[in-house]
C-alpha positions as CSV (number, residue, x, y, z in Angstrom):
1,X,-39.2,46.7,-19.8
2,X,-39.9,43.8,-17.5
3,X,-39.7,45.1,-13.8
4,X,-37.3,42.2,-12.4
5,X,-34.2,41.1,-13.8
6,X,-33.9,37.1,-15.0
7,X,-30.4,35.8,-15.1
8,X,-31.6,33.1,-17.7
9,X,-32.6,35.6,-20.2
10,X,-29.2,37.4,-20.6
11,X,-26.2,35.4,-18.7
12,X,-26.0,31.9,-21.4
13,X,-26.4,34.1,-24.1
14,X,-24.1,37.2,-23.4
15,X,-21.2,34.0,-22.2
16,X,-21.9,32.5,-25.5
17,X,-20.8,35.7,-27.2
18,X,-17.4,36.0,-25.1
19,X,-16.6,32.9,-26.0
20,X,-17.4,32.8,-29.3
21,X,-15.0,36.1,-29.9
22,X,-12.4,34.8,-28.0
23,X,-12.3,37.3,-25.1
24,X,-10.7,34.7,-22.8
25,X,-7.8,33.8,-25.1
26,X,-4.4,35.1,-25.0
27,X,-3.7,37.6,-27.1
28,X,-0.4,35.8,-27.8
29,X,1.3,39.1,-28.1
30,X,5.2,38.6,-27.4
31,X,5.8,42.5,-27.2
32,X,3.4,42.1,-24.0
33,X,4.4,41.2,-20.9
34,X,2.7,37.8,-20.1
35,X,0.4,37.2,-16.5
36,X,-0.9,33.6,-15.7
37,X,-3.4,31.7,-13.3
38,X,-3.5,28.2,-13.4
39,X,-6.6,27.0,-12.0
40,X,-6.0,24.9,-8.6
41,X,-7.7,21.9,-10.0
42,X,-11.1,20.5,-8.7
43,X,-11.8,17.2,-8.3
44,X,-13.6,15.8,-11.2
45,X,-16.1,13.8,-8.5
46,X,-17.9,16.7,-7.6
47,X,-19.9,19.9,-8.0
48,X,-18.4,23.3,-6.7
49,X,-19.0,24.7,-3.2
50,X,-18.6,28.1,-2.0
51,X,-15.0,27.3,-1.6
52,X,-14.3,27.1,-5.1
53,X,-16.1,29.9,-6.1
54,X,-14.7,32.1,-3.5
55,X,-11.3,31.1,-5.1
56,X,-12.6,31.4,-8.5
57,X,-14.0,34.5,-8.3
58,X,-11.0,36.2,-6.4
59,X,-9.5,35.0,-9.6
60,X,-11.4,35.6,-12.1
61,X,-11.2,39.2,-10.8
62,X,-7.4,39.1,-11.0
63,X,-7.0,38.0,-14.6
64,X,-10.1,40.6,-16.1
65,X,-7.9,43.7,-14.6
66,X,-4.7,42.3,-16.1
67,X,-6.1,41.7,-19.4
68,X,-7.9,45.4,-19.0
69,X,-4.3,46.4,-18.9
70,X,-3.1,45.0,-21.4
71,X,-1.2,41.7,-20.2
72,X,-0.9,39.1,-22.4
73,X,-3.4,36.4,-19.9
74,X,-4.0,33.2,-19.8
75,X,-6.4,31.4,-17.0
76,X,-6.0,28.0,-17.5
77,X,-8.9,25.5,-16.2
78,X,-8.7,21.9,-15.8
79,X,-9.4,19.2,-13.1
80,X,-8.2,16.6,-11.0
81,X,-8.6,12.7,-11.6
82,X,-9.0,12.6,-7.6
83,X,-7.8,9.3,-7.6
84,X,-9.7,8.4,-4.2
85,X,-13.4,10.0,-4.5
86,X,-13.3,8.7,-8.2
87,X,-12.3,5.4,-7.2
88,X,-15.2,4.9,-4.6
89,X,-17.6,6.3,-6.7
90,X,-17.1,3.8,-9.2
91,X,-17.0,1.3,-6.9
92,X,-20.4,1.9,-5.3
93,X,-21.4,2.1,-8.9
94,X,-20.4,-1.2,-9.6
95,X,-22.1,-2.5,-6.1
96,X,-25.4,-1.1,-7.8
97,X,-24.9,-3.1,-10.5
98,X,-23.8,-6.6,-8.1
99,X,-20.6,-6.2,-9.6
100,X,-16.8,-6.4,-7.7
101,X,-13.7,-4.2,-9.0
102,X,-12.3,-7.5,-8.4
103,X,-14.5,-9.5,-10.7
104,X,-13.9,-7.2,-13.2
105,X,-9.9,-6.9,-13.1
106,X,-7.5,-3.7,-13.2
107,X,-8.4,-3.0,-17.3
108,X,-11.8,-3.5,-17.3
109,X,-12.6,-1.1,-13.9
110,X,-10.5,1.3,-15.8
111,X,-12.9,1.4,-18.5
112,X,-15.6,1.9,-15.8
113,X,-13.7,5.0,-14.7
114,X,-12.9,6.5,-17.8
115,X,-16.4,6.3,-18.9
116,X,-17.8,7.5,-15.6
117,X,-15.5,10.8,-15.8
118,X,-16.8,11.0,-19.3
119,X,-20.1,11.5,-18.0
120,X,-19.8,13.3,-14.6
121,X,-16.7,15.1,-15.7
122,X,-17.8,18.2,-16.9
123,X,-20.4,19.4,-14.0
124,X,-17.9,21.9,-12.4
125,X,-17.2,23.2,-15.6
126,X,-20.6,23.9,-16.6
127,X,-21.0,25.5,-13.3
128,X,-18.3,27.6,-13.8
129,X,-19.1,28.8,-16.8
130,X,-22.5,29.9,-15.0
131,X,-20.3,32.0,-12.7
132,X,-18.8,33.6,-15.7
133,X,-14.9,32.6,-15.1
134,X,-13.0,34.3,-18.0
135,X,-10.8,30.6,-18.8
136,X,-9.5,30.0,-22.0
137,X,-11.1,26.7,-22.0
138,X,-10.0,25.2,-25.3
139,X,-6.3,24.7,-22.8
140,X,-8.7,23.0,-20.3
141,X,-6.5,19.8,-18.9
142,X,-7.2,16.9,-16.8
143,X,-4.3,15.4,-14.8
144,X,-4.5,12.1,-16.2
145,X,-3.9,13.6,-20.0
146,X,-1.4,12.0,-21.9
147,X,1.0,15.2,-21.6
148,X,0.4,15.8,-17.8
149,X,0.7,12.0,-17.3
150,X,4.2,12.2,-18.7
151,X,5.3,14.7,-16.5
152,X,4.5,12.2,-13.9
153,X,6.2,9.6,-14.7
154,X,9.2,12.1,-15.3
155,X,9.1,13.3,-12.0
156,X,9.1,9.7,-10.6
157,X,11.9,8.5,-11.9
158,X,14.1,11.5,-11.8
159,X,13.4,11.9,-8.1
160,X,14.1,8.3,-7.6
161,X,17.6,8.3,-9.7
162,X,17.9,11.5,-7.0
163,X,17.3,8.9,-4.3
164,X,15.0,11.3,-3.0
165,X,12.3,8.4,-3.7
166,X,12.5,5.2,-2.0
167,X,10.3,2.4,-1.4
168,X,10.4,1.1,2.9
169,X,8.8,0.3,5.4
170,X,6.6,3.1,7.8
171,X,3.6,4.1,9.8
172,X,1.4,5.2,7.5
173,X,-2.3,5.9,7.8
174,X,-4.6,3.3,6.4
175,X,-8.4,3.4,5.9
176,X,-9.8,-0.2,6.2
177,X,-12.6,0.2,4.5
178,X,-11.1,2.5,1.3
179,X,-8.0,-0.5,1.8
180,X,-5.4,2.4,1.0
181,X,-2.6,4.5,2.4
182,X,-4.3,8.1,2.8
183,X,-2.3,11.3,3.5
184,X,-2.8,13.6,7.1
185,X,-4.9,16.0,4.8
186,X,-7.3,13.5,4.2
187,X,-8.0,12.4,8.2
188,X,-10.7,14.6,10.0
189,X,-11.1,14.5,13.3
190,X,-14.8,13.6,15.5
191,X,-15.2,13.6,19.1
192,X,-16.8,10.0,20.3
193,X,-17.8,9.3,23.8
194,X,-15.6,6.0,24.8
195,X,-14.3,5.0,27.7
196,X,-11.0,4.8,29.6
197,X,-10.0,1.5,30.8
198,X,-7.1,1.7,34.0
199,X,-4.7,-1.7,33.6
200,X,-2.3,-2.9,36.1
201,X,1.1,-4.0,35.1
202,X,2.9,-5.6,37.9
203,X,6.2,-4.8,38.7
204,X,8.5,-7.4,38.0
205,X,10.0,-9.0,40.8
206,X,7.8,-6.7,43.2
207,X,4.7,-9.2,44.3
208,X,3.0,-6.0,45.4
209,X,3.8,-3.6,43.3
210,X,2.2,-2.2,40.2
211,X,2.3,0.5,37.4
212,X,-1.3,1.4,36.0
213,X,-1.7,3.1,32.6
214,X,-4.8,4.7,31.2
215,X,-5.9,3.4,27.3
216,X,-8.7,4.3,25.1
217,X,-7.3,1.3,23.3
218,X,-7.3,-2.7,25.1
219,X,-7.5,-4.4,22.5
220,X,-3.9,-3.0,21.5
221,X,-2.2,-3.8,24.5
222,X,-1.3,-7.4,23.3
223,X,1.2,-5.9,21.4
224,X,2.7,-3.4,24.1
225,X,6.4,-3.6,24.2
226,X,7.0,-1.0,27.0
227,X,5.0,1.4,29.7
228,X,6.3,5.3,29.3
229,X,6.4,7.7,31.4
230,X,7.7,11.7,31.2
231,X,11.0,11.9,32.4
232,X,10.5,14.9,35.0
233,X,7.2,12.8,36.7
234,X,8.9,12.5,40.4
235,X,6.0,9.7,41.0
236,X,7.4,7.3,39.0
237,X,11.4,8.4,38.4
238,X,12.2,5.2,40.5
239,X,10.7,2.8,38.2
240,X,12.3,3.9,34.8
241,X,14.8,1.1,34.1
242,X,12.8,-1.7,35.7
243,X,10.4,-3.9,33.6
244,X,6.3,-4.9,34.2
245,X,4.6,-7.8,32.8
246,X,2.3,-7.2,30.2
247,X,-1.6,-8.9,31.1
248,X,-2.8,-11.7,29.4
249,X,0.4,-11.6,27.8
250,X,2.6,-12.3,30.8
251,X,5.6,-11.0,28.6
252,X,8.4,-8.9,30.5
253,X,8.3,-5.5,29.2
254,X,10.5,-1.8,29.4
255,X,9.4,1.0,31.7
256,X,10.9,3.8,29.7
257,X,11.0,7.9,30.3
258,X,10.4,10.2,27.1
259,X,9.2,13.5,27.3
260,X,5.9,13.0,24.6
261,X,4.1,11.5,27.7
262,X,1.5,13.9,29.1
263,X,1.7,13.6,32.8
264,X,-1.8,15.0,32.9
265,X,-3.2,12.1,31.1
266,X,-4.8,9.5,32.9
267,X,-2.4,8.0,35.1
268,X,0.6,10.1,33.7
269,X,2.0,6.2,32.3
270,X,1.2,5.5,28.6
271,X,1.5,1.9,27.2
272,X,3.6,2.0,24.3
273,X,2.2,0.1,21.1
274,X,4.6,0.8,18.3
275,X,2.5,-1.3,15.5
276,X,-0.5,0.7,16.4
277,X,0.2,4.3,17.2
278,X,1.4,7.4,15.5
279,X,3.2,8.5,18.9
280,X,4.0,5.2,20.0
281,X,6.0,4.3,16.6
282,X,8.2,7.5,17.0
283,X,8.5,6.6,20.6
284,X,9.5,2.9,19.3
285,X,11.9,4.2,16.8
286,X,14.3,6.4,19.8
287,X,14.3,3.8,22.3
288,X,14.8,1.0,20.1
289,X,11.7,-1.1,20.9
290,X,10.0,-4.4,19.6
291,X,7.5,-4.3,16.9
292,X,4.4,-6.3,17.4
293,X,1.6,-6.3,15.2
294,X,-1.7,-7.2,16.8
295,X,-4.0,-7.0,13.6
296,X,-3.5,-9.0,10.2
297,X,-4.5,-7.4,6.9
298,X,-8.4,-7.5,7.1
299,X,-8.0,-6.0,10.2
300,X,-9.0,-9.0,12.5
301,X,-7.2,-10.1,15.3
302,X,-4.6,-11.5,14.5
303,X,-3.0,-15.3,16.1
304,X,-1.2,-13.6,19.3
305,X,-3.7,-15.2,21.3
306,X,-5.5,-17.9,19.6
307,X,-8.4,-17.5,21.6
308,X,-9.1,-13.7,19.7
309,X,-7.7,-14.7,16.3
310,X,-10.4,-14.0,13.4
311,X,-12.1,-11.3,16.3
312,X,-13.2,-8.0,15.0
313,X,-11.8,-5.0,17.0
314,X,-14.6,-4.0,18.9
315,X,-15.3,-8.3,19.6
316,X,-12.0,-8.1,20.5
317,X,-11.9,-5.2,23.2
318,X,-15.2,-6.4,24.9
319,X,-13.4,-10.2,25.6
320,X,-10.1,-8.3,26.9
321,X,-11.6,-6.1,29.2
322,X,-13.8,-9.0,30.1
323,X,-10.4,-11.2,30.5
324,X,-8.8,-8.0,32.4
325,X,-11.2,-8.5,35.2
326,X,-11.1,-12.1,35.7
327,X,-7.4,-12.0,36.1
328,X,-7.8,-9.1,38.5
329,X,-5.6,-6.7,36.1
330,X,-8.6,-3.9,35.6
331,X,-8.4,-1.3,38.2
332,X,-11.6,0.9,36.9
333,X,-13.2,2.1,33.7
334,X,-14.2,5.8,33.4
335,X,-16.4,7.6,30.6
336,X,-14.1,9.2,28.0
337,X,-14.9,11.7,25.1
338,X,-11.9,11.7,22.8
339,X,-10.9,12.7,19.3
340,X,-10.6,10.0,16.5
341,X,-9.2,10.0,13.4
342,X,-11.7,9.6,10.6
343,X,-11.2,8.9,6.4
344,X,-12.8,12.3,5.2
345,X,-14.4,10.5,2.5
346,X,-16.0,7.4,4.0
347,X,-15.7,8.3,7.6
348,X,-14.3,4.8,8.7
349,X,-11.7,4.9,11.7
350,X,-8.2,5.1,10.7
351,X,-5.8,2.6,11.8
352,X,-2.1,3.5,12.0
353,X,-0.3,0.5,10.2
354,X,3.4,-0.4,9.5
355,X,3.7,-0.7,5.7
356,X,5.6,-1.5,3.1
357,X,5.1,2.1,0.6
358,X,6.6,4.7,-2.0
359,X,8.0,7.7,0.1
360,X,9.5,11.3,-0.9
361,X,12.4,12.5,1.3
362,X,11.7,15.4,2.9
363,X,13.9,16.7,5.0
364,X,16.0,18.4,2.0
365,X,13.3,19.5,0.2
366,X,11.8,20.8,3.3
367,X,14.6,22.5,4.1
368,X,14.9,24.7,0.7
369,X,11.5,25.8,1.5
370,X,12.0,27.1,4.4
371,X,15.1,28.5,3.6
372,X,13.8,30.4,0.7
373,X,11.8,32.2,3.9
374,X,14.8,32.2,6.0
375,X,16.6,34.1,3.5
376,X,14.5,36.6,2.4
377,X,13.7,35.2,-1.1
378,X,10.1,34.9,-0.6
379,X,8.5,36.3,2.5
380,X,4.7,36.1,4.1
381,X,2.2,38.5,4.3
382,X,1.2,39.4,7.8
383,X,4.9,37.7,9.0
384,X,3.3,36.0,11.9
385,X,2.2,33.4,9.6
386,X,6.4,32.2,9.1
387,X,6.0,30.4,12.6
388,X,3.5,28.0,11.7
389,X,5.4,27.4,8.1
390,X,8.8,26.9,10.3
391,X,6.7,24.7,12.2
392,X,5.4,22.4,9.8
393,X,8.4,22.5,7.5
394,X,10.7,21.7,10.5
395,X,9.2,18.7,11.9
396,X,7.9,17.2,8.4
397,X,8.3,13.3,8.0
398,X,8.5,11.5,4.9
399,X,5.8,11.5,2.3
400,X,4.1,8.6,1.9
401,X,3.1,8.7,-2.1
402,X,1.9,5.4,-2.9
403,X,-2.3,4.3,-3.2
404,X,-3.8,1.0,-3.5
405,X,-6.0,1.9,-5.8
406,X,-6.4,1.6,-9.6
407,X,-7.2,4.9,-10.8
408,X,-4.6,7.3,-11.2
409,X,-1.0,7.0,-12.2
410,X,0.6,3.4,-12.3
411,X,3.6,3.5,-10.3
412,X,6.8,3.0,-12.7
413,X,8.3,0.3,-10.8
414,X,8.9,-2.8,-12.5
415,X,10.1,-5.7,-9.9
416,X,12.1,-8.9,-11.6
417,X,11.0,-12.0,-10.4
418,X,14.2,-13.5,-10.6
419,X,16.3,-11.3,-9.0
420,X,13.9,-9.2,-7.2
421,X,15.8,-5.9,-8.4
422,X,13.5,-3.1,-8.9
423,X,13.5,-1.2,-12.1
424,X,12.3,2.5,-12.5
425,X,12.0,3.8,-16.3
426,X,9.5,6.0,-17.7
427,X,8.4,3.1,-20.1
428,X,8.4,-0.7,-19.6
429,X,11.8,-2.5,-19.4
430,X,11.8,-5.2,-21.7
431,X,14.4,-7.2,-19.3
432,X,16.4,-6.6,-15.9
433,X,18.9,-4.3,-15.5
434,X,20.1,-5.9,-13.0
435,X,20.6,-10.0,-14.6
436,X,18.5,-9.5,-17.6
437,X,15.7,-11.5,-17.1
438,X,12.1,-10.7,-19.1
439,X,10.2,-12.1,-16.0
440,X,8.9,-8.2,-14.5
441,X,5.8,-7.3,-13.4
442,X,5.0,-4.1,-12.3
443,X,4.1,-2.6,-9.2
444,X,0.3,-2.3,-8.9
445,X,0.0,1.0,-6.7
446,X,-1.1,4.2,-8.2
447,X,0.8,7.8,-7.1
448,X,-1.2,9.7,-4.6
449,X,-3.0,12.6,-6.2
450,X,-1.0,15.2,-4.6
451,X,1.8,13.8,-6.7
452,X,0.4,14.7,-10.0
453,X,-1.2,18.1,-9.0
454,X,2.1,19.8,-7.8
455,X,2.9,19.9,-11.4
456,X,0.1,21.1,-12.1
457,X,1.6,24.8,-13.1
458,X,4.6,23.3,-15.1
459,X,3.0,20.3,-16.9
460,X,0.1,22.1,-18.2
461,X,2.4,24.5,-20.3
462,X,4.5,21.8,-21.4
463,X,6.8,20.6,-18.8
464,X,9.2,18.5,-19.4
465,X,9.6,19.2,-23.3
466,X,9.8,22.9,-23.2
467,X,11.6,23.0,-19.4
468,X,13.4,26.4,-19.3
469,X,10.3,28.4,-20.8
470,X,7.9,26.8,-18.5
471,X,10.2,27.6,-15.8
472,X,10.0,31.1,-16.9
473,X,6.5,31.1,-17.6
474,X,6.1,29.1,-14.0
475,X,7.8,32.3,-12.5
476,X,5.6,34.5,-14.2
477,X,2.4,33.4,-13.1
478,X,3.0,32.9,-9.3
479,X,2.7,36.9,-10.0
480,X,-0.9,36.1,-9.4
481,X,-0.2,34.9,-6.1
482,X,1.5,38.1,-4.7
483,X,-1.7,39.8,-6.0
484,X,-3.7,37.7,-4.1
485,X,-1.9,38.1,-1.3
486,X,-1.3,41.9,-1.3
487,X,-5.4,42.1,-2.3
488,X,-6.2,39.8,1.2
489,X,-3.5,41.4,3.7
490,X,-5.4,43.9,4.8
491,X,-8.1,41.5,5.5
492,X,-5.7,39.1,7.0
493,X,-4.5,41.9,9.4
């Protein structure tokens, strides 16, 4: 016998052999009870890190010792289209090659997709398979599948006929350089060293008198349409009411109290950008402010002040703050180390942005959720984790489902050009519902991911043409989740 052990020589060959006699199937028994694990799909960009085969192994565990007891299993596998990472890496692709997805059009950058998922696709399973996960792989699925793709388009339009999907206007955030709405799971956070810049507002009508705030942010400030303050902040109770005028601007301007100030920031007086700030919108929204947009859609300055218009941010800054001091308006600039939000995948700073978008209600939805809690009807293991569900559930806003991007599911909204009515059906509307005209043309976004993947356990068993036995069979496997959960409590405790 050789004295060491090689993997290589045993593992391919002895996996073959499971495969080959079907180990992995269901047994298809209907006198056994049945237990299912649908595989929370990776993205089909990448290669599997030790996330993944944490999960997958925790997993893979689970389903052996049900099918040991005789269960009638199933592990489904599949992956996720990713609509974001897919997109860019076709894109830098493409660059490579001195080619534009623009140049190419919407079909043709499609086929550029398609054939680079063809090719890259099937790393993680390959890797999987080295890790010996027990799938039944002849189900495996992909969320852009023509079966799974209908269940999206299902969804879509019976949410919207719910009018629990609507199309309007919100902060969103927006990645310049990806040119798309991303969601708040997809912004990471890095500490940069910046600076803090101290402006003077004067008081109006007070020659002497001035109100300073603290930004990370100047180049904002042309669109300020109030200074805030917390309402409890004796230092400045006396000026809430009144108005300042805005630098450079010379525009009269709010001084408003509301409690999302923190009076240990800066100068305890916050200027209040609604265009351009998460905070600042909400803020906007309860006292009823102005809207100014400072940026156009390249991000460049936009014709506020014709003397920045065209200006990249950071241009722009260093010519305000140079502009701040020559009017006398900049009191003193201090070093600052701050967090800002990031794109996860390519890094570039986020901008909050107004936009026009596709959005889920939440707040009902939300509310059955945490309800089900509430109520007893599902319940967390250790209990202290129900807070921080409450939490999140409670103060949820609106999702914001809609990607410019061209890979992933077309959004089923077909907008008449005569009447401007929008249409929602499953397939194209040969005319108007509204006045009948053929003149449509369809909306060009594509769902966020997340859309598609949270029917993920229902549309890979069939959903919507077999709906009541994939809701049962739906029941049945989150079975696999209290497993999980009574397997980790101890270590969670």
């Amino acid at each position: 016998m050789q004295d060491k052990y090689n993997p290589k020589d045993f593992e391919e060959k002895l996996y073959q052999e499971w495969e080959a006699k079907g180990y992995f199937k269901p047994s298809m028994d209907k006198t056994k009870e049945s237990y299912c694990i649908m595989m929370p799909p990776p993205n089909v960009t990448g290669k599997l890190h030790m996330g993944h085969a944490l999960d997958d192994t925790i997993q893979d565990i689970l389903i052996r010792f049900k099918r040991m007891q005789g269960y009638n299993t199933l592990w489904l596998p599949g992956s996720d289209h990713a609509s974001i990472s897919t997109e860019m890496k076709v894109v830098e692709k493409l660059k490579n090659e001195g080619k534009t997805k623009q140049e190419l059009g919407r079909e043709k950058f499609l086929e550029e997709a398609w054939e680079w998922t063809r090719i890259y696709g099937g790393t993680i399973q390959e890797q999987q398979k080295k890790l010996g996960c027990s799938c039944d792989w002849d189900r495996r699925r992909f969320t852009l599948d023509e079966g799974l793709s209908d269940a999206v388009l299902e969804q879509f339009v019976d949410l919207y006929n719910k009018g629990l999907i609507y199309k309007g206007k919100r902060m969103i955030n927006y990645c310049p350089s990806c040119k798309t709405s991303i969601s708040d799971a997809e912004v990471e956070y890095k500490e940069e060293a910046s600076h803090l810049w101290h402006i003077r507002y004067q008081i109006t009508g007070e020659k002497d008198r001035y109100i300073i705030v603290a930004t990370t942010r100047p180049e904002t400030m042309l669109g300020d349409t109030a200074v805030a303050v917390h309402p409890d902040d004796e230092r400045y109770k006396d000026l809430v009411g009144k108005t300042c005028i805005l630098p450079i601007m010379n525009k009269e301007i709010p001084i408003i109290a509301d409690e999302f100030v923190d009076k240990e920031f800066g100068t305890g007086c916050v200027k209040i950008t609604p265009a351009h700030d998460m905070n600042d919108y909400q803020a906007g929204l309860r006292h009823n402010l102005e809207i100014v947009e400072v940026f156009d859609e390249d991000y460049k300055m936009g014709d506020l002040v014709p003397e920045y218009k065209g200006m990249d941010l950071l241009e722009a800054r260093k010519a305000i703050v140079k502009k701040l001091e020559e009017i006398g308006a900049l009191v003193k600039t201090e070093d600052y180390t701050h967090n800002v939000a990031k794109c996860e995948r390519c890094k570039t700073t986020i901008e909050p942005k107004i936009s026009e978008q596709w959005f889920v209600s939440m707040k009902e939805l939300a509310k059955r959720a945490a309800d089900s809690v509430r109520n007893h009807e599902a319940r967390f293991i250790p209990k202290k984790y129900e807070k921080q569900y409450f939490n999140w559930l409670d103060n949820i806003q609106d999702w914001c489902i809609s990607r410019q991007l061209w890979w992933g599911h077309q959004i089923p909204a077909y907008y008449c050009e005569e009447c401007g009515h929008i249409n929602v059906a499953k397939t194209a509307p040969t005319k108007c519902e509204k006045c009948g005209s053929t003149k449509l043309h369809q909306d060009e976004d594509t769902l966020d991911t997340w859309f598609s993947s949270a029917l993920w356990p229902f549309s890979t068993l069939g959903w919507p043409n077999m709906k009541q036995k994939i809701i049962k069979h739906s029941i049945q496997q989150m079975y696999w989740l209290q497993d999980l959960i009574l397997l980790l409590s101890g270590y969670l405790e």
